[in-house]
LOSEDREN-140347 format. One record per residue (C-alpha): x, y, z; residue in one letter. Coordinates in nm, 2 decimals, padded with zeros to 4 digits, m for minus. Example, Ala and Ser with C-alpha at 12.3 -4.5 7.8 and 13.67 -1.06 7.14 Angstrom:
% residues 2
- 01.23, m00.45, 00.78, A;
- 01.37, m00.11, 00.71, S;
//
This chain:
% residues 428
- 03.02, 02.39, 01.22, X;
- 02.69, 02.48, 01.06, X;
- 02.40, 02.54, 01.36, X;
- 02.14, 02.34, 01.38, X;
- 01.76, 02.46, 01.44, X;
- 01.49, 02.32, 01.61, X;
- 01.15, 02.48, 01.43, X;
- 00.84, 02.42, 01.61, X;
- 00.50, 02.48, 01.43, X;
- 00.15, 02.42, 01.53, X;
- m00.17, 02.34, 01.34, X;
- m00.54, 02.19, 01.43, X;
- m00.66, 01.87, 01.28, X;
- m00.91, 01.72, 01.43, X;
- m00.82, 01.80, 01.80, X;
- m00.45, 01.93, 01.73, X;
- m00.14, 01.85, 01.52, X;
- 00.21, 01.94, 01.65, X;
- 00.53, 01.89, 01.40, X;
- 00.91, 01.89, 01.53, X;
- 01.15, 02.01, 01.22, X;
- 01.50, 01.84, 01.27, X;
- 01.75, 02.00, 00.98, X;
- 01.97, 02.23, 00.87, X;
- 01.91, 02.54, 00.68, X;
- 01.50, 02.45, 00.68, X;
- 01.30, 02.75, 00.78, X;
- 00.90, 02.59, 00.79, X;
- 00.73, 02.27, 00.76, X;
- 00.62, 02.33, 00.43, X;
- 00.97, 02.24, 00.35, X;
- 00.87, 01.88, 00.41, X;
- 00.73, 01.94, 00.05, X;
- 01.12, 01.88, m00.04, X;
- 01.22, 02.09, m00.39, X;
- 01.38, 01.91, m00.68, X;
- 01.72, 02.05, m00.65, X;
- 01.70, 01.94, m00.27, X;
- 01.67, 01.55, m00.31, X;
- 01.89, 01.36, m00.42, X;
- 01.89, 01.18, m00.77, X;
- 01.86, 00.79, m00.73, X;
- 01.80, 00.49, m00.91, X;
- 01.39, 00.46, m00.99, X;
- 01.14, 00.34, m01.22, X;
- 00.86, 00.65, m01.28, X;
- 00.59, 00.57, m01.52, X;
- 00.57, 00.94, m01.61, X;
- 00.86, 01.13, m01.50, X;
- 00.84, 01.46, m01.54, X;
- 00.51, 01.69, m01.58, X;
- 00.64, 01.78, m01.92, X;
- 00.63, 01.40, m02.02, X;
- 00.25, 01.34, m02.03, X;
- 00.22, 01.50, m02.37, X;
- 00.39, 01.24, m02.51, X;
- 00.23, 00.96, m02.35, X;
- m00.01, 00.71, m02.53, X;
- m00.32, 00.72, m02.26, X;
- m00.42, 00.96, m01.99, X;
- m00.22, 00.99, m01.70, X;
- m00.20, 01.23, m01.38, X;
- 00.08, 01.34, m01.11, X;
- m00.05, 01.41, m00.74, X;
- 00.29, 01.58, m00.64, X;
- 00.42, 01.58, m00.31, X;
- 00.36, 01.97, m00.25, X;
- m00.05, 01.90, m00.33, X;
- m00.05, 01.56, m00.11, X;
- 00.12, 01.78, 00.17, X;
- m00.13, 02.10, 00.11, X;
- m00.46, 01.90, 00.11, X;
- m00.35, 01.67, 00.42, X;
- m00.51, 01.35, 00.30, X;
- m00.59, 01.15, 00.61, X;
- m00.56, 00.84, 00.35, X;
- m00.48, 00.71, 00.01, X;
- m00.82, 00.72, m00.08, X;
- m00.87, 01.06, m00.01, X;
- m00.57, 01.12, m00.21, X;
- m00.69, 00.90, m00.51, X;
- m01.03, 01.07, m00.54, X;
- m00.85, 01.39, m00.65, X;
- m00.76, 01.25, m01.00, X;
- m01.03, 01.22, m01.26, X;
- m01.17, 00.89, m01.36, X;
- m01.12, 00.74, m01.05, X;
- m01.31, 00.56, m00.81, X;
- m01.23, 00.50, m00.44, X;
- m01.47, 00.32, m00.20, X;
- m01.35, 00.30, 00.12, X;
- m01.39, 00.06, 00.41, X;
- m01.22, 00.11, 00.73, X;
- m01.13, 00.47, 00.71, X;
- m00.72, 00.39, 00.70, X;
- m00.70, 00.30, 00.35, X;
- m00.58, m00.01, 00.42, X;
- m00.76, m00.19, 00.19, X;
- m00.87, 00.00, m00.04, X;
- m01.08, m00.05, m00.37, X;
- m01.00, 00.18, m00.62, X;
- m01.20, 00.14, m00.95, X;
- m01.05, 00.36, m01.27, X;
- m01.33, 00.48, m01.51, X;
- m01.58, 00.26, m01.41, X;
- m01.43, m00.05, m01.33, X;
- m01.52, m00.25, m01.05, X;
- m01.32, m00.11, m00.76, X;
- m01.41, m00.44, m00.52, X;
- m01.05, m00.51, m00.34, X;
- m00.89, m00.36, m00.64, X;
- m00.84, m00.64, m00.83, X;
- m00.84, m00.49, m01.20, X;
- m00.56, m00.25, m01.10, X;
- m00.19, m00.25, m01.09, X;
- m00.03, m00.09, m00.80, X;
- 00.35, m00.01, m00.81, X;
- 00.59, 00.14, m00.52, X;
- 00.91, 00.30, m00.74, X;
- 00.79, 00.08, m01.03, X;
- 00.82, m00.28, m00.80, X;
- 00.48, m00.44, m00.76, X;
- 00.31, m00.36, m00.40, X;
- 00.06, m00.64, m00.45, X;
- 00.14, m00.96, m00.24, X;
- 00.07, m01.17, m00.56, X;
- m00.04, m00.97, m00.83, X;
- m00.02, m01.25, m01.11, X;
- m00.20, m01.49, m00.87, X;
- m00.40, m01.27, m00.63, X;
- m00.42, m00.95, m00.73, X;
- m00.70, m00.83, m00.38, X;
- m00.59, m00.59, m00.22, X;
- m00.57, m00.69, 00.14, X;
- m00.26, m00.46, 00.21, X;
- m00.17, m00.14, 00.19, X;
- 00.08, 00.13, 00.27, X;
- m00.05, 00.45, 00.46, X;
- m00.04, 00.74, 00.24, X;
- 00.24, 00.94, 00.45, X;
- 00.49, 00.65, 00.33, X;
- 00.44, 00.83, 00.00, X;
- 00.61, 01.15, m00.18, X;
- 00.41, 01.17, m00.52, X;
- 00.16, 00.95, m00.68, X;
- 00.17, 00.82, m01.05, X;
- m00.21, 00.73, m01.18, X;
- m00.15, 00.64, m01.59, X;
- m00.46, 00.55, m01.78, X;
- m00.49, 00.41, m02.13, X;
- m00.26, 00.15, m02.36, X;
- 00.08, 00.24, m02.26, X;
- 00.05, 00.07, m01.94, X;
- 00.08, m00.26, m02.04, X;
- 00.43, m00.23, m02.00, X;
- 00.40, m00.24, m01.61, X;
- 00.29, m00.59, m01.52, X;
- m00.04, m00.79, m01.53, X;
- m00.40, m00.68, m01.40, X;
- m00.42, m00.29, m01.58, X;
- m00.73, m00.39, m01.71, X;
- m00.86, m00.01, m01.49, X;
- m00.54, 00.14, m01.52, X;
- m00.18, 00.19, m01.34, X;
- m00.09, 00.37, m01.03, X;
- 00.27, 00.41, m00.91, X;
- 00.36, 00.53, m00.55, X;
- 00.68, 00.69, m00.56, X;
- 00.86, 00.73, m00.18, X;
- 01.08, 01.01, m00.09, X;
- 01.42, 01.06, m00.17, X;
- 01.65, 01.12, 00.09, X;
- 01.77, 01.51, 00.12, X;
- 02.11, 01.61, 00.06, X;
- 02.14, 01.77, 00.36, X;
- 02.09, 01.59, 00.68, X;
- 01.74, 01.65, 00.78, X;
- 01.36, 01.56, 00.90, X;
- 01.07, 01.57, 01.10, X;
- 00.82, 01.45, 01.36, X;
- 00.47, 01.49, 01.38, X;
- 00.20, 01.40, 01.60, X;
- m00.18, 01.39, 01.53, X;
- m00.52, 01.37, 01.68, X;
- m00.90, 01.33, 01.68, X;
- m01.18, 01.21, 01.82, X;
- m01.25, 00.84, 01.87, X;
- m00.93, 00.76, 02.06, X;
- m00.76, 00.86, 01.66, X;
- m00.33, 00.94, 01.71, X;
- m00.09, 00.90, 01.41, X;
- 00.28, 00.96, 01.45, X;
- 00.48, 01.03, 01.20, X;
- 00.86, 01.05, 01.18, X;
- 01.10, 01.11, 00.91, X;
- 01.46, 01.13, 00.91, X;
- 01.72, 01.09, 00.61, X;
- 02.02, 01.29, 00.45, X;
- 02.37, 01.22, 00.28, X;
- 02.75, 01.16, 00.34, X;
- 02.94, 01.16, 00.14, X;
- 02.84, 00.89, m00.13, X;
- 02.61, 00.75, 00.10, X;
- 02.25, 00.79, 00.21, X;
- 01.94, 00.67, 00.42, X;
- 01.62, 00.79, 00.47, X;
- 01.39, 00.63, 00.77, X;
- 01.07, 00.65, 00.72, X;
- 00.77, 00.49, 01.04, X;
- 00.45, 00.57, 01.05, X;
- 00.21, 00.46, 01.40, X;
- m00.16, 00.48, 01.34, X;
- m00.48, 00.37, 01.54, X;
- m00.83, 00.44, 01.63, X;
- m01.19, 00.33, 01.70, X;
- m01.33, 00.29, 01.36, X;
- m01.70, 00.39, 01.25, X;
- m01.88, 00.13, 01.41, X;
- m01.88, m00.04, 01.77, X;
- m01.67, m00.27, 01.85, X;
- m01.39, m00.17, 01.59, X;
- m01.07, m00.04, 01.64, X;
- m00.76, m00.07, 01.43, X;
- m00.37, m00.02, 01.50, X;
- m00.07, 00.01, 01.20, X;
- 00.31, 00.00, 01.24, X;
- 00.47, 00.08, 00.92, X;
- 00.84, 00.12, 00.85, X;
- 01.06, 00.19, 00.53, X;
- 01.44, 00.19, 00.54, X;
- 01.61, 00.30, 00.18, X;
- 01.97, 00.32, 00.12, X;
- 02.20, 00.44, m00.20, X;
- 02.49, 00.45, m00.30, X;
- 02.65, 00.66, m00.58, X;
- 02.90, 00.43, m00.68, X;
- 03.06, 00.62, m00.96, X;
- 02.95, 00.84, m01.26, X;
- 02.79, 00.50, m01.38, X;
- 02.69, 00.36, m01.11, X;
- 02.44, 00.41, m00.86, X;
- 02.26, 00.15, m00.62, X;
- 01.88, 00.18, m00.42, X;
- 01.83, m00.07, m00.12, X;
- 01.50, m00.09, 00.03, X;
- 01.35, m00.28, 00.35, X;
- 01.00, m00.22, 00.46, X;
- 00.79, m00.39, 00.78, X;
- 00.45, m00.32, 00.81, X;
- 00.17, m00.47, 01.02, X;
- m00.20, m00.47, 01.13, X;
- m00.42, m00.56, 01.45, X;
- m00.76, m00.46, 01.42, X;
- m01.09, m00.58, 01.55, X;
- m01.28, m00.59, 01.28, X;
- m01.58, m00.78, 01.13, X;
- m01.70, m00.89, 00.74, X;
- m02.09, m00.87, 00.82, X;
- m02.28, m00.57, 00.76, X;
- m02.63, m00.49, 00.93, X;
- m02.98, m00.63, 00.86, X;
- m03.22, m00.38, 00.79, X;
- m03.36, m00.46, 01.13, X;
- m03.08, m00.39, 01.29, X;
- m03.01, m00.06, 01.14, X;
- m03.35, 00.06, 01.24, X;
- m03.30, m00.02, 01.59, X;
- m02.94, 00.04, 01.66, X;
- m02.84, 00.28, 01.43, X;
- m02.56, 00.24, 01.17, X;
- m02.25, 00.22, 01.41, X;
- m02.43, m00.11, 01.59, X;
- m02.19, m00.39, 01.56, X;
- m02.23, m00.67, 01.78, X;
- m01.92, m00.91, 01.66, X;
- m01.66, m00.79, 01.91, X;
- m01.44, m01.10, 01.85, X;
- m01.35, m01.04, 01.48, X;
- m00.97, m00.98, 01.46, X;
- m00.77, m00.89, 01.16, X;
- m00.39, m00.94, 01.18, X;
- m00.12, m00.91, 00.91, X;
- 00.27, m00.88, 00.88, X;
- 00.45, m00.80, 00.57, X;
- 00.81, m00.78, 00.50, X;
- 00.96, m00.66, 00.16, X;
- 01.31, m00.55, 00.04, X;
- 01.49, m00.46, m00.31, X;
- 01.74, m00.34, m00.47, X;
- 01.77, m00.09, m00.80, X;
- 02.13, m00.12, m01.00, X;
- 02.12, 00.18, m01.26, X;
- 02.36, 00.18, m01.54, X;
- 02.44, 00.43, m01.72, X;
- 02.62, 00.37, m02.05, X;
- 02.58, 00.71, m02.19, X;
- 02.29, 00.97, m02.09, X;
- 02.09, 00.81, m02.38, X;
- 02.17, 00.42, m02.26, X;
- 02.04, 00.34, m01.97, X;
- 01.98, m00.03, m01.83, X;
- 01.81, m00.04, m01.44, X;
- 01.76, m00.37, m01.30, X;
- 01.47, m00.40, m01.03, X;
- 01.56, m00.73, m00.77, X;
- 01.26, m00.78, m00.49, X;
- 01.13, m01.04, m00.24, X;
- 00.77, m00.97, m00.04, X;
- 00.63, m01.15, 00.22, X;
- 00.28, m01.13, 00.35, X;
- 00.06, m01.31, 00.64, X;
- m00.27, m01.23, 00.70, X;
- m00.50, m01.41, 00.93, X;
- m00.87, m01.28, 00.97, X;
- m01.09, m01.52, 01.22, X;
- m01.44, m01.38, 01.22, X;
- m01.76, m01.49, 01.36, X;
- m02.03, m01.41, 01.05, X;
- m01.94, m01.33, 00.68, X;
- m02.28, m01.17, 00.59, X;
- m02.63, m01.10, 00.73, X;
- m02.74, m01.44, 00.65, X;
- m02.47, m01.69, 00.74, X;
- m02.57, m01.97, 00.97, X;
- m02.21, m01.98, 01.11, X;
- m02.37, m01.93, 01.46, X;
- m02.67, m02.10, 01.44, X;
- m03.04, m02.06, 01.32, X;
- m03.18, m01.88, 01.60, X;
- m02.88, m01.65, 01.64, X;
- m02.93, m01.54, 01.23, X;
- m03.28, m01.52, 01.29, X;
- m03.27, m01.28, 01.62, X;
- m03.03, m01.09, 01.37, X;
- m03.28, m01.10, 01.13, X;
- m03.58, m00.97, 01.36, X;
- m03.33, m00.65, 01.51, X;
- m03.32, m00.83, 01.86, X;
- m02.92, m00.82, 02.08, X;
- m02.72, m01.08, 02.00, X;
- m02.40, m01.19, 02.20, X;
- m02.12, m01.36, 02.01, X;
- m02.00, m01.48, 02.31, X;
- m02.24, m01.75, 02.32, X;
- m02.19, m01.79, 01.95, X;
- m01.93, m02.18, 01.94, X;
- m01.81, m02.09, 01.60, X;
- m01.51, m01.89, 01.49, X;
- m01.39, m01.93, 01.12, X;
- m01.01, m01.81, 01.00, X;
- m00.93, m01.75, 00.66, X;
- m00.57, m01.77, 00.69, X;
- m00.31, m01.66, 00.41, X;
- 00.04, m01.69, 00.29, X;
- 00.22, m01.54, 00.03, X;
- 00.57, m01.52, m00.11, X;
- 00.63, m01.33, m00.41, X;
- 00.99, m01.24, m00.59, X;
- 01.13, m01.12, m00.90, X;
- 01.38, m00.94, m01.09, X;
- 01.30, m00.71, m01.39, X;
- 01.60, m00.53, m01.60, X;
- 01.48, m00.24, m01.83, X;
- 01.67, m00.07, m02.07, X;
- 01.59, 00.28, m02.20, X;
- 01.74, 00.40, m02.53, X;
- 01.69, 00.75, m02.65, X;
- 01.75, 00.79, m03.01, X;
- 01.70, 00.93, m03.38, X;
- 01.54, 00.74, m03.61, X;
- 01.48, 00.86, m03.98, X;
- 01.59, 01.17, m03.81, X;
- 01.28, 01.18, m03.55, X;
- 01.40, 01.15, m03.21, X;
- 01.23, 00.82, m02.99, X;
- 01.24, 00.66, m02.66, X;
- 01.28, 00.32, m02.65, X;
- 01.22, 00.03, m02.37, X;
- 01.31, m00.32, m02.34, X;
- 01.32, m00.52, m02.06, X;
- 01.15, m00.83, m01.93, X;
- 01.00, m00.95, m01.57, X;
- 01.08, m01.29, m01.40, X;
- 00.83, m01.32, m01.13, X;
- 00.71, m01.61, m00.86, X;
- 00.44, m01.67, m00.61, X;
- 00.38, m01.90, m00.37, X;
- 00.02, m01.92, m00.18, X;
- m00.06, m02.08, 00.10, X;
- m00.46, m02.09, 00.20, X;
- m00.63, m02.27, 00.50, X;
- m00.96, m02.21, 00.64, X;
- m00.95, m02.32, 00.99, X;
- m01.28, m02.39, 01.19, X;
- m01.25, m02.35, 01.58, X;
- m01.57, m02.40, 01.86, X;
- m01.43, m02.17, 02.12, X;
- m01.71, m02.25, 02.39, X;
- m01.64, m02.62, 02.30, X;
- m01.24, m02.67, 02.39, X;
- m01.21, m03.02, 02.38, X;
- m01.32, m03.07, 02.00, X;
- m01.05, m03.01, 01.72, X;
- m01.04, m02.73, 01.46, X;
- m01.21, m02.85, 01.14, X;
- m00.98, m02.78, 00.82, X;
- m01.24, m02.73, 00.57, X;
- m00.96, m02.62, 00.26, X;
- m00.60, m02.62, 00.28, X;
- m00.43, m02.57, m00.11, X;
- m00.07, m02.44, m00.21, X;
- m00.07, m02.23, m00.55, X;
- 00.21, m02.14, m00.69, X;
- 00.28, m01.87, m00.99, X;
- 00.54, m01.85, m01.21, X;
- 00.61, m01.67, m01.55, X;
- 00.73, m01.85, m01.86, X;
- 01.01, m01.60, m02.05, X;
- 01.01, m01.74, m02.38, X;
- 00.62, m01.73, m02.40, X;
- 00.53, m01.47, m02.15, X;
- 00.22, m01.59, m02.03, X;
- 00.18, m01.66, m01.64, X;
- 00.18, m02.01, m01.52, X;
- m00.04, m02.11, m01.27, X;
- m00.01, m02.44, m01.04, X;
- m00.23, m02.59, m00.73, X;
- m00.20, m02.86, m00.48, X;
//
């Protein structure tokens, strides 16, 4: 029986970082950065592939590899993101959980002119319909990062308008294997961080969860993240091979839309925040599956099949400095840099949100020789649906006995037409 070993390894971020190795035949924690002949070779759409492969690409196009994203230690995907050139991150509540990313000088607001893939499967809730990025996976879910610039992305899906960026996840290890890591900082900021995966036989399963939460930058903040990816394959046969994915991922934070008046800022400082009953709280679940099939080493077809599901709710108290949501005199003593209390504020508004989104895309890759020049050929098409479902919900929390006000309640729904290709978009 091959012995086991426990490594232990410390390092200081923030106030201190301890990581548990769980493997065999691992040595440091660099090895978390896992080699190429050390993973396992699975079923996945890559929009680059290898580094040798962006010569021959029509655009400009970067790799963050997983050795670099684990040698800077990123604290988020923005962070990460800023490293490649031509691109714009602005962040918002320091977890990256909704970030804007902007690509050569796009509008980076909620990322809407960007198309963001996990293994080539849209991450977006609805990103024919409602491409804002109100969602987002934290960056130690992620292996390698894909960021492809210029005309050949078009082959990806809708809103590339900026540019393409394709998160790849990690592979599991051929070897039984993992690790555990704890982090943490000032401002009541912990993030745990476990990892576990390896193969038997034809099998394998990686487990991937990720806890996260702090106080954010300004009073009366604070957000918490549970994030958790399951994948699965299966080497059927020299033909043959099968992904499975399942994800979870969910949000509580306090958190507020309104910024500061200039009054405010001058006699509070910047972390003032008075609106302590803003709450922001999502749930998404996703799953899919990737058949590869593989005719010959020059034939390949992979077929993508994938379901999402997202809820968001976000009651807040005041959108911006100027709202009269809780009255005149309340936006007025805001105005003038004078307390406030929300708690005497009978108004609380939820923008609440529902999406289903599913789809199946098969691709087929052809390498071959025309008029003696060797080519790469794909074909494929995407069948993809959305539901929404919006509803703005007005509640007086000081009055109890009046009813909340709907003030919009709609159902879109997004489909795509195959013999015409263009999106379809429907509302009641």
């Amino acid at each position: 029986m091959r012995q086991r070993k426990l490594h232990i390894k410390f390092n200081w971020l923030l106030s201190s970082q301890i990581a548990f190795i769980l493997g065999t035949g691992h040595s440091t924690f660099a090895t978390a950065a896992e080699t190429e002949k050390d993973m396992v070779q699975m079923p996945v759409i890559e929009i680059i592939g290898q580094e040798d492969a962006l010569q021959n690409l029509p655009g400009a196009a970067n790799v963050l590899t997983q050795e670099e994203l684990f040698k800077s230690h990123v604290f988020n995907v923005n962070e990460a993101l800023r490293k490649v050139p031509g691109v714009n991150v602005r962040d918002e509540e320091g977890f990256g959980m909704r970030p804007n990313i902007g690509i050569r000088g796009m509008n980076p607001t909620r990322s809407t002119k960007v198309l963001l893939l996990e293994d080539g499967i849209p991450l977006s809730y609805a990103p024919y319909g409602d491409n804002a990025s109100y969602y987002h996976p934290p960056i130690e879910r992620f292996s390698s990062i894909e960021v492809l610039k210029g005309p050949s992305q078009i082959l990806y899906g809708p809103q590339t308008i900026a540019g393409t960026i394709n998160y790849l996840t990690p592979r599991p290890p051929s070897e039984p294997s993992g690790y555990l890591s704890f982090t943490g900082g000032n401002r009541d900021f912990y993030n745990t961080h476990l990892n576990y995966g390896g193969m038997v036989g034809k099998f394998g399963g990686l487990l991937d969860f990720t806890h996260k939460e702090s106080q954010g930058a300004r009073d009366n903040t604070h957000s918490a993240i549970n994030d958790v990816n399951i994948k699965g394959i299966y080497d059927i046969d020299s033909h043959n091979a099968l992904t499975l994915r399942g994800n979870y991922f969910e949000e509580d934070s306090l958190v507020t839309y309104s910024g500061l008046t200039d009054a405010e800022y001058r006699n509070f400082g910047s972390r003032y925040n008075p609106f302590k009953n803003d709450t922001m709280n999502t749930r998404r679940w996703g799953a899919s599956a990737t058949h590869e099939l593989r005719f010959t080493d020059d034939l390949i077809l992979t077929t993508n099949a994938y379901w999402t599901q997202f809820n968001r709710d976000w009651w807040r108290q005041a959108s911006t400095t100027t709202d009269n949501q809780c009255g005149a005199n309340f936006t007025a003593a805001r105005r003038d840099g004078n307390l406030v209390n929300p708690d005497a504020c009978d108004s609380t508004q939820g923008r609440l949100r529902d999406y289903n989104s599913y789809g199946v895309e098969p691709r087929l890759h052809i390498n071959h020789q025309t008029f003696g020049i060797e080519n790469e050929t794909d074909i494929g098409f995407r069948a993809h649906f959305e539901e929404q479902f919006r509803t703005q919900e007005n509640r007086t929390p000081l009055t109890v006995t009046k009813a909340p006000v709907i003030t919009e309640r709609n159902e879109r729904e997004t489909g795509y037409q195959l013999k015409t290709g263009h999106p379809v978009t429907s509302m009641s």
